[in-house]
Phi, psi and omega in degrees: 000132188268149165266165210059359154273155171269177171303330149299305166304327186288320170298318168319285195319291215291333171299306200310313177311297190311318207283318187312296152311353181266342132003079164215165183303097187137018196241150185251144177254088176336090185244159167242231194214170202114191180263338191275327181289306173345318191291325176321300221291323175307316201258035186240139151309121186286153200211194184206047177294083202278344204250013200250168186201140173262131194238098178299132142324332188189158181328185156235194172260167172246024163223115203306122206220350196076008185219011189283169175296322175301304161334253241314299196286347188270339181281319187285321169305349201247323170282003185255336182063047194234177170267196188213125166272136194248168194251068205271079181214166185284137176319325198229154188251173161295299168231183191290305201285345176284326228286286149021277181321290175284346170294343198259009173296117183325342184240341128319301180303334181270303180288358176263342198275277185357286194309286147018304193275336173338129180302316198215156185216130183231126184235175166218198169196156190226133232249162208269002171272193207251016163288332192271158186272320176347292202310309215280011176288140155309309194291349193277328177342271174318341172233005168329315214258295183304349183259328165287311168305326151317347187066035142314080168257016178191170165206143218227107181061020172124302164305109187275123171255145185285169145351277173295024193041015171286159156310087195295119160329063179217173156321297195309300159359297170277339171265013163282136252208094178191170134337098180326166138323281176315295189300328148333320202247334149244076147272148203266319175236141180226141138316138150238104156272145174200123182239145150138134163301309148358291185312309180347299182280359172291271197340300191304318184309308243267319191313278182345315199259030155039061167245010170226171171228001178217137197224133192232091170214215157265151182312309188297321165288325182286327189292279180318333156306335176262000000 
């Protein structure tokens, strides 16, 4: 433990280590959004990848925050020197058919194919409190008590999942603007950092459905977890 880090940050950090050597040039990198992905970006070599590319994974916010997806991914375009395609839309849409619409817009469309080709992916994931930045969006609010009725107990890019890492049967689901599930999981190296005991029943869903291949956290969230 570095001090004065949280369990995110340490997990940010300790991903960037993991993250710095799997890195070379012409290879595309997946990133998703948070404070624990923020972290990464500190413990990585600056380089000159010109033939490499960064892909946000999901939507954004529609306020600048330092942990939003674009920041996030623009901190990792800049230590790589490589560019960055952005997913430049809200996480979540009014309905599926608006989502639908803007996903085949040519430049959305560029960025979901980028994300798709990615080598490597580094995500995070967030749990049903007012800890996650997700909960504390309006639209997640407004419908908390329906995504907890549904057996939410977390959610990975956006997508809320049961116990068993399935997708929970809510709306919200279909208006999410992110990176399948399924393509997430065949990206050939993927990350999920994630800190916090809190965390414990995410991790296990993301784990259990098998959508990463690597997991960067704490001694204490891994015990629970298992």
């Amino acid at each position: 433990r570095r001090w004065g880090l949280d369990q995110g940050a340490e997990s940010g950090e300790a991903a960037g280590v993991m993250l710095d050597p799997m890195l070379v040039d012409g290879q595309g990198l997946g990133i998703g959004w948070g404070r624990t992905l923020s972290a990464a970006p500190r413990r990585m070599t600056q380089r000159r990848h010109t033939r490499s590319w960064v892909a946000t994974l999901m939507g954004g916010l529609t306020r600048g925050s330092g942990i939003n997806t674009f920041e996030v991914s623009t901190g990792f375009a800049k230590v790589l020197g490589s560019e960055c395609y952005y997913l430049a839309a809200p996480i979540y849409f009014p309905t599926a058919e608006s989502r639908e619409v803007l996903a085949s817009h040519y430049g959305i469309a560029e960025a979901l194919r980028r994300a798709r080709l990615a080598d490597v992916a580094l995500v995070s994931c967030g749990d049903m409190s007012t800890r996650s930045l997700l909960i504390s969006t309006q639209v997640v609010t407004e419908n908390l008590d329906g995504l907890r009725e549904a057996g939410a107990v977390g959610d990975l890019l956006g997508v809320f999942l049961d116990a068993e890492g399935r997708p929970v049967d809510h709306p919200l689901n279909q208006r999410v603007m992110a990176l399948a599930l399924s393509d997430l999981k065949a990206i050939p190296n993927s990350i999920l950092a994630s800190g916090g005991i809190y965390k414990a029943p995410i991790i296990r869903a993301v784990l259990k459905a098998g959508y990463v291949k690597c997991l960067v956290t704490d001694e204490a969230c891994a015990e629970a977890a298992l």
